[in-house]
ZANU-855136 format. One record per residue (C-alpha): residue number from 0; residue in three letters; x, y, z. Coordinates in steps of 0.2 Angstrom, whole numbers. Layout:
N
[NUM, ALA, [X, Y, Z]] ...
***
This chain:
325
[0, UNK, [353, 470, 442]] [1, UNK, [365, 482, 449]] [2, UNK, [380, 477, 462]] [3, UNK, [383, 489, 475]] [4, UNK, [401, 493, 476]] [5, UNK, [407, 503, 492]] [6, UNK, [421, 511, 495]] [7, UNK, [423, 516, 514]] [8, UNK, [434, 529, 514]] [9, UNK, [446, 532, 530]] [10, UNK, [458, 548, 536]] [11, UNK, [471, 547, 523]] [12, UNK, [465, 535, 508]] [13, UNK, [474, 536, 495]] [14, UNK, [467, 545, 482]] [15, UNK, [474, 540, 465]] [16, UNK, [471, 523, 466]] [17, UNK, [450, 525, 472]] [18, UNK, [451, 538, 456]] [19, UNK, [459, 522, 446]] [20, UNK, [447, 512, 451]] [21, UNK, [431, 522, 450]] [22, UNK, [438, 525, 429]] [23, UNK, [438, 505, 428]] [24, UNK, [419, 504, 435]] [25, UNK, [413, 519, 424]] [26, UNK, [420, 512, 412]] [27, UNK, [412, 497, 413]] [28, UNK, [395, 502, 414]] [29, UNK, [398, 512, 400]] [30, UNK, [403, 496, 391]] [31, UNK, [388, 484, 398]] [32, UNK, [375, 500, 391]] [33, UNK, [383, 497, 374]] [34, UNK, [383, 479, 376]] [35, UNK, [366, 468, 370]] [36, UNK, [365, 456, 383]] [37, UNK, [375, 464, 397]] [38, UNK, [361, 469, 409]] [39, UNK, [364, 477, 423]] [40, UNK, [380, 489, 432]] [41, UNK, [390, 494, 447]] [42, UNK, [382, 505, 458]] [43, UNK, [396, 514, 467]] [44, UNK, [397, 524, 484]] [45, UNK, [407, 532, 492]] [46, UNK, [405, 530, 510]] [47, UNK, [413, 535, 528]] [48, UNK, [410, 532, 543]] [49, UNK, [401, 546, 550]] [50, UNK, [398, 552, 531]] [51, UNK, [405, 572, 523]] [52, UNK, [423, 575, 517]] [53, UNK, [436, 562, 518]] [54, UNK, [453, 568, 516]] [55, UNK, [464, 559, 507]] [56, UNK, [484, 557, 511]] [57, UNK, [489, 570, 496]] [58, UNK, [476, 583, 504]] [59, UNK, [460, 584, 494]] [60, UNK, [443, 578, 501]] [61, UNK, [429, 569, 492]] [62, UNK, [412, 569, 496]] [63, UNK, [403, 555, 506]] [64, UNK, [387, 546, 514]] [65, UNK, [386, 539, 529]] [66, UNK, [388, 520, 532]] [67, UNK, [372, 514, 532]] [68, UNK, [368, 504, 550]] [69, UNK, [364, 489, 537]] [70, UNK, [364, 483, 517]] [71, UNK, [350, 481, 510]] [72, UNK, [353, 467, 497]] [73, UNK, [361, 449, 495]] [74, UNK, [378, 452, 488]] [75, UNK, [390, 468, 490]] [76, UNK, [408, 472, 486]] [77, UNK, [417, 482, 499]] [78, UNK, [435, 493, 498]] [79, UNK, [442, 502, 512]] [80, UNK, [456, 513, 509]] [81, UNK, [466, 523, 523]] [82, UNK, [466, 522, 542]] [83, UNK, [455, 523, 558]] [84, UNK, [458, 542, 564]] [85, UNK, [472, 541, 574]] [86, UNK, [464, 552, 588]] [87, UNK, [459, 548, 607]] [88, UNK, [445, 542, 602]] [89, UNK, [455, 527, 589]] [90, UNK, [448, 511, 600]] [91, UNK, [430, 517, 600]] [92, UNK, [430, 521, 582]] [93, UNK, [439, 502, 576]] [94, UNK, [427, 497, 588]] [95, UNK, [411, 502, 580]] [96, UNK, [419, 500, 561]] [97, UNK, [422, 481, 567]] [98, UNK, [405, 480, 572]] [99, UNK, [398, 487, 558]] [100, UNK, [409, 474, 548]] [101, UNK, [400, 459, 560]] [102, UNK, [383, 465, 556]] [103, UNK, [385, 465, 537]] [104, UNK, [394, 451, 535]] [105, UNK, [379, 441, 526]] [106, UNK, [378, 455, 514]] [107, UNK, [398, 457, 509]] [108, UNK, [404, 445, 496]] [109, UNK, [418, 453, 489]] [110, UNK, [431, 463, 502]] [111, UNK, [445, 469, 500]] [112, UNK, [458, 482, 508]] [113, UNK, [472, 495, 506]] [114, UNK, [479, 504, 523]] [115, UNK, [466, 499, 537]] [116, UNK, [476, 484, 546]] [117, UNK, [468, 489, 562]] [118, UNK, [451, 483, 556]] [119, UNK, [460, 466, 550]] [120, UNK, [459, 455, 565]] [121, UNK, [444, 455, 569]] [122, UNK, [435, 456, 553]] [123, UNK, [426, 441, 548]] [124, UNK, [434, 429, 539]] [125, UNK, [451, 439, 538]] [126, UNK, [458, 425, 549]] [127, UNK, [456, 409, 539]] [128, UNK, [460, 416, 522]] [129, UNK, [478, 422, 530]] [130, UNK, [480, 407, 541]] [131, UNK, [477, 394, 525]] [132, UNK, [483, 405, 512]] [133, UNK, [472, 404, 499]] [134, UNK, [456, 415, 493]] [135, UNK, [438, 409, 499]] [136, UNK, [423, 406, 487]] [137, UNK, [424, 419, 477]] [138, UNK, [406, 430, 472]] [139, UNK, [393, 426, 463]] [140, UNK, [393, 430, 446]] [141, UNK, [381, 449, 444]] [142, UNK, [364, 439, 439]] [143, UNK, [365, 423, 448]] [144, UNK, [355, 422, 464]] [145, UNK, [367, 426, 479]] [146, UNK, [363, 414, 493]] [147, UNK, [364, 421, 509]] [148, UNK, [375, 408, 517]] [149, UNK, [386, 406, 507]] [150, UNK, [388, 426, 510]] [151, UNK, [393, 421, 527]] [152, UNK, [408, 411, 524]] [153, UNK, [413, 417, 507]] [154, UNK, [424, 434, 513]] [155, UNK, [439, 436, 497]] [156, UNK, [449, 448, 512]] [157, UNK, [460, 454, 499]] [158, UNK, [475, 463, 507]] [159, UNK, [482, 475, 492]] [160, UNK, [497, 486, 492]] [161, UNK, [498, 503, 481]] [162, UNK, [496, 505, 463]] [163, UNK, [486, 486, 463]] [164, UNK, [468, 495, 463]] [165, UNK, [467, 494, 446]] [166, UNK, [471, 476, 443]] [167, UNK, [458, 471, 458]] [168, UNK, [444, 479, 451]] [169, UNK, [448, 470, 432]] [170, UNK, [449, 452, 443]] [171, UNK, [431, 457, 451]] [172, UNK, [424, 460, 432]] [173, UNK, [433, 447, 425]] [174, UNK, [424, 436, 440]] [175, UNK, [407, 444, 435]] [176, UNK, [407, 445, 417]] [177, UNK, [421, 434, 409]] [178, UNK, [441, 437, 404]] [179, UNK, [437, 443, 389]] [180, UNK, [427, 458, 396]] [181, UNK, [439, 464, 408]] [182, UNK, [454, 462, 393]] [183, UNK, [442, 472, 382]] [184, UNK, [443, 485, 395]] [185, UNK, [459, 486, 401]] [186, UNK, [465, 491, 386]] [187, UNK, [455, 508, 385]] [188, UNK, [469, 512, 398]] [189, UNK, [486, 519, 394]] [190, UNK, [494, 510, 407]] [191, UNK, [490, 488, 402]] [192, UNK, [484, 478, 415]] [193, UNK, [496, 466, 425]] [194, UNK, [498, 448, 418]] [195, UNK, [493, 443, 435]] [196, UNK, [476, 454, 437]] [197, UNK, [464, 440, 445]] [198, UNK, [476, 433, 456]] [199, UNK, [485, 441, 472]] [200, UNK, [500, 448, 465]] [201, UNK, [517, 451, 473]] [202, UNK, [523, 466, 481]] [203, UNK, [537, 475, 472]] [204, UNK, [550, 482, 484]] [205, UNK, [555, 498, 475]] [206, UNK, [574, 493, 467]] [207, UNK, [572, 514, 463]] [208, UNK, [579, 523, 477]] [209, UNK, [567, 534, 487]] [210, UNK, [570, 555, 482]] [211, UNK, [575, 556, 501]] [212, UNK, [591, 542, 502]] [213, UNK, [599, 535, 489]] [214, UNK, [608, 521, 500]] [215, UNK, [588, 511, 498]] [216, UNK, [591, 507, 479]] [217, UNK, [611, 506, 481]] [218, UNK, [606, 491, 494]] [219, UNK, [595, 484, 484]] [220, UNK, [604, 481, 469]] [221, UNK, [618, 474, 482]] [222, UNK, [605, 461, 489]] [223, UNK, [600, 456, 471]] [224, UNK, [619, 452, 466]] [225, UNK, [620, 441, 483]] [226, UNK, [604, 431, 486]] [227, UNK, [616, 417, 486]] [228, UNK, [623, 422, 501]] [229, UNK, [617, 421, 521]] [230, UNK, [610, 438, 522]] [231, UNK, [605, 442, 540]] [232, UNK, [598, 459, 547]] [233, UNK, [616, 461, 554]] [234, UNK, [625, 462, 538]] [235, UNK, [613, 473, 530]] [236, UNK, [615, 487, 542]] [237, UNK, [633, 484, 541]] [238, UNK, [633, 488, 523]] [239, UNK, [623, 506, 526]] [240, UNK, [636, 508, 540]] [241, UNK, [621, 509, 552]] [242, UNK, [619, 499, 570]] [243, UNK, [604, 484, 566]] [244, UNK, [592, 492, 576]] [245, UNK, [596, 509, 568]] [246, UNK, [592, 503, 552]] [247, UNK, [577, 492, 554]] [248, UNK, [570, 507, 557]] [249, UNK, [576, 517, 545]] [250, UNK, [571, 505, 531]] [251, UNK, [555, 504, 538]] [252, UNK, [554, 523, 538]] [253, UNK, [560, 521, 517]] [254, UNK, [549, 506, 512]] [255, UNK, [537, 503, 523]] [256, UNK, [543, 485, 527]] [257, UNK, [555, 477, 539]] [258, UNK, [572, 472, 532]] [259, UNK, [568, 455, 533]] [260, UNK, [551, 456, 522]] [261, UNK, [560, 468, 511]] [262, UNK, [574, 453, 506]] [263, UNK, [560, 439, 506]] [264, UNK, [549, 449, 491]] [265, UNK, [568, 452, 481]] [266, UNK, [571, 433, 484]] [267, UNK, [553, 432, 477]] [268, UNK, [556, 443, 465]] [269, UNK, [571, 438, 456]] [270, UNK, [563, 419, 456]] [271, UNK, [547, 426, 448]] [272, UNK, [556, 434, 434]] [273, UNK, [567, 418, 431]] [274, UNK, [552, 408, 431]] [275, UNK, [544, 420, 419]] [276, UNK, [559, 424, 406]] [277, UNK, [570, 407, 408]] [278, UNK, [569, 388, 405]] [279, UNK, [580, 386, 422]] [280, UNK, [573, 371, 431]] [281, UNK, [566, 374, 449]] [282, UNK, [581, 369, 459]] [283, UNK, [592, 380, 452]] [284, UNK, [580, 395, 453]] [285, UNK, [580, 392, 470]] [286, UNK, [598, 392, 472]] [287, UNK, [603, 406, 462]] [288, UNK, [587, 416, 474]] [289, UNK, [594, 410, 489]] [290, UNK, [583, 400, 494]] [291, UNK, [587, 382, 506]] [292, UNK, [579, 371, 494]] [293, UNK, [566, 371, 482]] [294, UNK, [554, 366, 495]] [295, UNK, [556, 383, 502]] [296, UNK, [551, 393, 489]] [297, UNK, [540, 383, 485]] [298, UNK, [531, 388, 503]] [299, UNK, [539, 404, 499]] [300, UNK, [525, 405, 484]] [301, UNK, [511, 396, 492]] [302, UNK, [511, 407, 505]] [303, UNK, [514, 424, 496]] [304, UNK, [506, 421, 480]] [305, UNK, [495, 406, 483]] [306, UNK, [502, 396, 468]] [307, UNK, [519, 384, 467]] [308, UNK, [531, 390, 456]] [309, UNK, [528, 379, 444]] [310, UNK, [511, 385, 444]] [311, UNK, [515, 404, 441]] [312, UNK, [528, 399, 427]] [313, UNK, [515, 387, 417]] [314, UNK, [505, 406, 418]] [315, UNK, [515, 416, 415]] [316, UNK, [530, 410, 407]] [317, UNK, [534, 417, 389]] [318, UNK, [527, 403, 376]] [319, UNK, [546, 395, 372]] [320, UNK, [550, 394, 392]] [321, UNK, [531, 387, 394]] [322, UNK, [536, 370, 394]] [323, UNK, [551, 370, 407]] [324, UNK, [550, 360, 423]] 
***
């Protein structure tokens, strides 16, 4: 039985990560054809929403179908990489994309996005996985009967940031044919998989400073000497020499997040890489990170990585730090 995997492509997608993640699905069908036992495949679409040439950010255009008005078929995964045109016509065009979201719902097990948060809000299910924090039910493994209900409520809205396409396609194989499959094809790769493909991953604020300004990565590296220290927007700017407002909008413009996300993934960061590398107990972590207590980044990981620290060091601590509390 084959599993419908559609990308919906969007003005602006981005193109090197669907062409990394089409490799991983050929791939795998390649693998399951050699395999006795393996029955079945991905069936993979490219789609749009009104169907032709979809032009990514970097300028080339793939070739797409329409949506069609319905899926045919119990279980589907979906990925929508770029943005709504941002044309006069914007509202009506989220519009009918939500509705077609609504009236597929039964039929899409599997979601996840890259770009597109217009279509978040309403989308169904998006709500209670952000509010709670935590991934639904996740699919059916390829074989087993779907059952439509449990389509309804069983929406994994996974929010991805750049270069993690390839690591969620591994988690959605590893979910449908076993740990072993998806390691046996991630290392056909050049580049290995991440330790933490299967689970939502942080995002990594770039310590590199961007080719434009240099005063990014200098700041960086400033906020990862003094996580110890009360760090407010204010001081920040003061260090770039720049009024606040000024330069919450230029390091928006450099990262792509506000000043006050940007130090709460370093504080993340530098605790994951303690809790991966060093036998440090949890308080101290926390301290050294700069955060209030370790009850705070303990909801600091719940909420951004859906696991307590200790959690994320019991996986993916080294084997003589494993045992640390």
């Amino acid at each position: 039985m084959m599993h419908k995997v559609w990308f919906l492509l969007l003005p602006g997608f981005l193109l090197l990560d669907i062409i990394r993640m089409l490799a991983v699905f050929k791939a795998a069908n390649a693998a399951l054809r050699r395999t006795p036992g393996k029955l079945g495949g991905y069936d993979v679409r490219l789609a749009s929403a009104t169907g032709g040439h979809a032009l990514s950010s970097s300028g080339v255009a793939l070739s797409t179908r329409a949506l069609p008005h319905r899926l045919v078929g119990r279980a589907s995964t979906l990925f929508i990489s770029g943005e709504p045109d941002p044309g006069s016509a914007e509202p009506a065009g989220v519009r009918r994309l939500r509705e077609w979201l609504s009236r597929n719902r039964r039929q899409l097990c599997r979601c996840a996005v890259l770009g597109a948060r217009a279509l978040l809000p309403r989308a169904p299910g998006v709500h209670a996985v952000r509010r709670q924090g935590r991934a639904a039910a996740p699919a059916p493994r390829i074989g087993q009967r779907a059952d439509r209900a449990a389509c309804t409520t069983a929406h994994d809205w996974r929010v991805i940031e750049p270069d993690q396409a390839k690591d969620l396609v591994l988690s959605w194989i590893a979910q449908d044919r076993g740990a072993a499959f998806a390691d046996m094809l991630a290392a056909r790769f050049a580049v290995p998989r991440s330790r933490r493909h299967g689970m939502p991953r942080r995002h990594r604020v770039p310590i590199e400073p961007p080719a434009s300004d240099v005063r990014i990565g200098t700041l960086h590296l400033w906020i990862g000497a003094h996580l110890q220290e009360n760090l407010s927007v204010a001081r920040l700017a003061q260090k770039v020499h720049m009024s606040t407002r000024s330069f919450a909008r230029f390091y928006e413009r450099a990262t792509g997040l506000s000043p006050g996300r940007g130090l709460q993934q370093i504080r993340l960061d530098a605790a994951c890489r303690l809790l991966e590398t060093s036998p440090l107990p949890l308080k101290t972590i926390a301290g050294q990170c700069g955060y209030g207590s370790q009850e705070v980044m303990r909801r600091a990981f719940v909420r951004d990585l859906q696991m307590t620290p200790r959690d994320y060091r019991r996986r993916h601590a080294t084997m003589k730090n494993a045992g640390a509390a």
